[in-house]
C-alpha positions in Angstrom: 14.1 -22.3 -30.6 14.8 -18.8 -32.0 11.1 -17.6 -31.9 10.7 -19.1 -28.3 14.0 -17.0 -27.0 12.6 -13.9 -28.3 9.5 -14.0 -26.7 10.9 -15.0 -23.4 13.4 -12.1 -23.9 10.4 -10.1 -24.7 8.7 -10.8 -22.0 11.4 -10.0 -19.6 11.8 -6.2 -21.1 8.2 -6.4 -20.5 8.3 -7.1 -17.2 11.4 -4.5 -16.9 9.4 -2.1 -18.4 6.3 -2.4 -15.7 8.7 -2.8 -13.0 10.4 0.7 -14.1 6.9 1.9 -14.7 5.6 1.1 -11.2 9.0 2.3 -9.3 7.7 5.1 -6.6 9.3 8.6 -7.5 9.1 9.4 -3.4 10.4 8.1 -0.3 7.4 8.3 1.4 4.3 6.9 -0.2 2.3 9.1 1.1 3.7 12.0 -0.2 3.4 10.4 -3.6 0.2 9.9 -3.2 -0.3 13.2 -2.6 1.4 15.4 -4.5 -0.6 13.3 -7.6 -3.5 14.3 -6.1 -4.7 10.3 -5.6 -7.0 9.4 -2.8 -4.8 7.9 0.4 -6.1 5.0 2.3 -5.0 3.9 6.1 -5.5 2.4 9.0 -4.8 2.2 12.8 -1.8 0.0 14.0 -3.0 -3.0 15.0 -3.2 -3.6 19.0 -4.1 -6.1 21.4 -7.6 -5.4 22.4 -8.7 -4.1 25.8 -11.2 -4.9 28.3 -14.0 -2.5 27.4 -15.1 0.7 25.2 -13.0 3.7 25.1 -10.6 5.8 22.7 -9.1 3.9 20.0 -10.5 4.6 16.8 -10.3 7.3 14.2 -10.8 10.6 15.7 -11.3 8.8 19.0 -14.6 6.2 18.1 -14.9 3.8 21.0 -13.4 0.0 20.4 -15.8 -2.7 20.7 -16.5 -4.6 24.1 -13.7 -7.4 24.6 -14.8 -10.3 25.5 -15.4 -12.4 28.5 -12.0 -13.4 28.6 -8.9 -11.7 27.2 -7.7 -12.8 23.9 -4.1 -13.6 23.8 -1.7 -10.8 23.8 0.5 -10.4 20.7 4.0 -9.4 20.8 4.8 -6.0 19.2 7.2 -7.7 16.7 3.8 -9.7 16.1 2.0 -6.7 15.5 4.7 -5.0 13.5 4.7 -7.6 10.8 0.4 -7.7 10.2 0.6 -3.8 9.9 3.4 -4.2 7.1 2.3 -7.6 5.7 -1.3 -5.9 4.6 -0.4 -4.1 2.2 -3.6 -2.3 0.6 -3.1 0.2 2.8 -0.8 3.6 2.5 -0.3 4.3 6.0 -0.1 3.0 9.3 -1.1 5.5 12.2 -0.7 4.8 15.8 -2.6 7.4 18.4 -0.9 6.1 21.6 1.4 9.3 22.5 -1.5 11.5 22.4 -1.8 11.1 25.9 0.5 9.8 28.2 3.7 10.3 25.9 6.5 9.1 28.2 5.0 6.0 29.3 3.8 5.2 25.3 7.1 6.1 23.7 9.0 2.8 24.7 6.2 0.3 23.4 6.2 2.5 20.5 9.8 2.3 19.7 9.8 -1.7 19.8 6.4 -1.2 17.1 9.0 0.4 14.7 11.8 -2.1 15.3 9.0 -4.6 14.7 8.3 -3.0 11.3 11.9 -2.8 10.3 12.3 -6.6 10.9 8.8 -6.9 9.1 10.2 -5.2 6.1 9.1 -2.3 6.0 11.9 -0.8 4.4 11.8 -1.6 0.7 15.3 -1.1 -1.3 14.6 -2.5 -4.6 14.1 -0.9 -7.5 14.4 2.4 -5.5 14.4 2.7 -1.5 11.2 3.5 -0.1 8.6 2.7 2.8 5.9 0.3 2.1 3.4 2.2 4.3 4.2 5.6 5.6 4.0 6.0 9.4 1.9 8.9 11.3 1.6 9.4 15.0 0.0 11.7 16.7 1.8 13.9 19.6 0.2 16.0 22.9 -1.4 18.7 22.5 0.8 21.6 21.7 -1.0 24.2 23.0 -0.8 22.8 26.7 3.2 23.4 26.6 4.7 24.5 23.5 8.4 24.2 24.3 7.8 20.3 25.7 5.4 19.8 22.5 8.6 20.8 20.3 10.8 18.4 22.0 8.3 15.7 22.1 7.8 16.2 18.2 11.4 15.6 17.3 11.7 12.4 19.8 9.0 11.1 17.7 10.7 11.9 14.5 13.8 10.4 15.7 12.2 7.0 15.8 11.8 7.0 12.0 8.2 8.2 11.5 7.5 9.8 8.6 3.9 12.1 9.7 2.8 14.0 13.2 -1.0 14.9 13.7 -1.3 17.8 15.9 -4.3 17.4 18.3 -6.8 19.8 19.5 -5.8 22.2 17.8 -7.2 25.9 18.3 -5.4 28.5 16.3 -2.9 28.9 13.5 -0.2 29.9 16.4 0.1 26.0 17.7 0.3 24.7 13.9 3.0 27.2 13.2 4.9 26.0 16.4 4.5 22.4 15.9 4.9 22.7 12.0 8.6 24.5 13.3 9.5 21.7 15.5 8.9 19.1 12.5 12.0 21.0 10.9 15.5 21.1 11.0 17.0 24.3 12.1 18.7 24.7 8.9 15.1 24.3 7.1 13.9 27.3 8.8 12.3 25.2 11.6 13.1 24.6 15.4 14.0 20.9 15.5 17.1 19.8 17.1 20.0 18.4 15.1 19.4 15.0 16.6 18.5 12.3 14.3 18.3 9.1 16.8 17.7 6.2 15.0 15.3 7.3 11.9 18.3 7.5 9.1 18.8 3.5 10.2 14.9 3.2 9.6 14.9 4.9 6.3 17.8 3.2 5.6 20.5 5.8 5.0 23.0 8.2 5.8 22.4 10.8 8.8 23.4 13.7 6.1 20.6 11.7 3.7 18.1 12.0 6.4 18.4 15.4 6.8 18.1 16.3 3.2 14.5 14.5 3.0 13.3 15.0 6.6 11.5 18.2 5.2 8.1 18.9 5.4 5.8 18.7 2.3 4.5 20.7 0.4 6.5 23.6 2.2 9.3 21.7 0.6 8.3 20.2 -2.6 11.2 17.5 -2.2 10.3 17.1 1.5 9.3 13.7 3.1 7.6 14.5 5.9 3.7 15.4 6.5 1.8 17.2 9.0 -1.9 16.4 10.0 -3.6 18.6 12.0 -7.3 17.9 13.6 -9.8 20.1 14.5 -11.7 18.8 17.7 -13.1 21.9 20.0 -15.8 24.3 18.6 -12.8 27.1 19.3 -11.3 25.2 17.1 -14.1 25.1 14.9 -14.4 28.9 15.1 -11.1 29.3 13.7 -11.1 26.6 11.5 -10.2 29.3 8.2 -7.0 30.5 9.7 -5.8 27.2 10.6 -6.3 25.6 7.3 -4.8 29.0 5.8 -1.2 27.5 7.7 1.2 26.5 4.5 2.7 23.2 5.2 -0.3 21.7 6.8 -0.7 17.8 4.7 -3.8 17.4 5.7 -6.8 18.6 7.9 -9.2 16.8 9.6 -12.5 17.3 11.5 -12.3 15.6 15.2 -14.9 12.7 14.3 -14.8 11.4 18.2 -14.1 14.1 20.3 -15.8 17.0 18.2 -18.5 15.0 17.2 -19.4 14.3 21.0 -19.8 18.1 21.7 -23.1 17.8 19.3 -24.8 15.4 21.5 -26.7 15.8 24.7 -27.9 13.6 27.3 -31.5 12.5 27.7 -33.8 11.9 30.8 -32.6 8.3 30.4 -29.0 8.4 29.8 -28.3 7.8 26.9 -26.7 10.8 24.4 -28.5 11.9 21.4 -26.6 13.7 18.6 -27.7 16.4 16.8 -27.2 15.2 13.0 -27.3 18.5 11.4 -25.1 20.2 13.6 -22.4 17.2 13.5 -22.7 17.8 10.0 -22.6 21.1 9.5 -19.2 20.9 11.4 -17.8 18.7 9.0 -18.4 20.2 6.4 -17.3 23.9 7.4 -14.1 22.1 7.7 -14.2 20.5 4.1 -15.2 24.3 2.9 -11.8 25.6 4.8 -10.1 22.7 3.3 -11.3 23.6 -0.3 -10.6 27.3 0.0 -6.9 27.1 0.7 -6.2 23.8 -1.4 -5.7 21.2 1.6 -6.3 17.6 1.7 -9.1 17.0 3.9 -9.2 13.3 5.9 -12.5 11.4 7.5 -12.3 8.4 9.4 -14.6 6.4 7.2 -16.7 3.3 7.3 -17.4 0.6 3.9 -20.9 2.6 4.7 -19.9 6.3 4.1 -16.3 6.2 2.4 -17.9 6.5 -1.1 -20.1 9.7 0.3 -17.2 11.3 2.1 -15.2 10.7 -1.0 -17.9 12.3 -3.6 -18.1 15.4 -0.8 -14.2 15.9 -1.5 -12.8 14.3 1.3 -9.7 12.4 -0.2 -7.1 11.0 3.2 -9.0 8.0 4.9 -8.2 6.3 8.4 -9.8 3.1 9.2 -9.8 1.2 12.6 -7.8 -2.1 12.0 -9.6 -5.1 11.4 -12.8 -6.7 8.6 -14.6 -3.2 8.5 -11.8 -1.1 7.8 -9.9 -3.5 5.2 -13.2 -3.5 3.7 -13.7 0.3 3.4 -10.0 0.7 1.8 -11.4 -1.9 -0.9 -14.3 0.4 -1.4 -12.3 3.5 -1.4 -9.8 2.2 -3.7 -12.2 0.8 -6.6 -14.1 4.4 -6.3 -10.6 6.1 -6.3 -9.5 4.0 -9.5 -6.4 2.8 -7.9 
């Protein structure tokens, strides 16, 4: 009886032990993930599919054709809870304010509230997010002082990462990069917290110790993407990744990648391979000159490529191909 207690009460410290082991030292997983130099792997929130092609994927990739009829439409809460539930991958990222932002906030807003109730808020053995949470805002070029409001409405629902779009020169990442802090961090952002301490699940004065942006602040929460998408933008792709406090930079893989193609006598658009990836690659090289994470939207048929190349933050459009890439990525990635 006395040998079988002791191993039972051996195998609990055990089990103790790897739970203490495996606790996350961050808030934001993420972060973690970054600031130990490990590979991140994403996707796209899921959505109820359209009628049609059109933006939707990583970097702007078309969505498949719908079908004949439409599918049945899934509640956000619905929604909410298969982002959280599949938990293989680090982040979910959501493109929808990109464009029209008023009109996407609201359906937005009930996508977090879904994730709350999904549980996306882990307390136990130390608070943290399940999946960190990136959105990308407007273009802050087109109006800077709207594009700084905008930033910190989107904070104030909880997220913990903006992507600047589109973006041209080291000016617009400096202004948006601003707008992601709090005043008294030396940044632009309003005092206003709206509802993101009750999403991260603490006090306001908490909130506004972690709401910082890594790696400016080592201890920060917070982390910026910024994609490159215009040949401009291409142009000045060295002093943009030269910004401190970008998280990660990116090469536009739908909207750049379309300025490489041209249209033939019988429609269709051929791309130009090498150019397409010669841009991608001048990005890496920026990436790899000032030390910044580089992302690709990958595929299960390029992930292991991209990753060999140096690229090391992946998005993935929801659904078989993308769950499939992540399970590539990771076994490559040893985690």
């Amino acid at each position: 009886m006395r040998a079988r207690f002791v191993l039972v009460f051996a195998a609990a410290l055990s089990a103790g032990a790897m739970i203490t082991a495996q606790a996350p030292k961050r808030f934001n997983p993420m972060v973690e993930l970054l600031a130990a130099k490990k590979a991140v792997f994403g996707l796209y929130a899921p959505s109820n599919r359209r009628f049609g092609g059109g933006p939707g994927g990583p970097g702007g990739a078309a969505r498949p054709a719908a079908p004949a009829e439409a599918p049945p439409q899934k509640t956000p809460a619905q929604l909410a809870k298969e982002a959280v539930d599949f938990a293989n991958s680090d982040f979910i990222f959501d493109g929808s304010m990109e464009g029209d932002f008023d009109r996407a906030l609201p359906p937005f807003q009930e996508l977090m509230n879904g994730m709350t109730t999904a549980g996306i808020l882990i307390k136990s053995p130390k608070p943290h997010l399940s999946h960190a949470v990136v959105v990308k805002t407007h273009e802050i070029a087109e109006d800077p002082a709207k594009a700084t409001i905008n930033i910190g409405r989107q904070l104030n629902l909880g997220v913990t990462g903006i992507m600047f779009v589109g973006v041209e020169s080291a000016e617009e990442v400096k202004t948006g990069l601003a707008a992601m802090r709090f005043k008294s961090k030396g940044g632009t952002r309003s005092d206003d917290v709206g509802s993101a301490p009750a999403f991260w699940g603490m006090s306001e004065k908490e909130y506004k110790e972690k709401a910082d942006l890594y790696p400016l602040n080592p201890n920060g929460e917070l982390v910026n993407w910024t994609i490159v998408e215009s040949k401009a933008g291409l142009e000045k792709v060295r002093e943009i990744a030269a910004v401190k406090g970008i998280g990660v930079l990116w090469p536009g893989a739908g909207t750049l990648r379309g300025l490489f193609s041209t249209q033939q006598p019988d429609g269709t658009r051929k791309l130009d391979e090498a150019a397409w990836e010669a841009a991608i690659q001048k990005v890496l090289a920026a990436c790899k000159e000032f030390n910044v994470p580089c992302g690709y939207p990958a595929s299960p048929n390029d992930i292991e490529m991209r990753m060999k190349q140096g690229f090391s933050v992946f998005v993935m459009n929801w659904g078989d191909p993308g769950f499939q890439a992540i399970q590539i990525g990771k076994k490559a990635a040893n985690r």
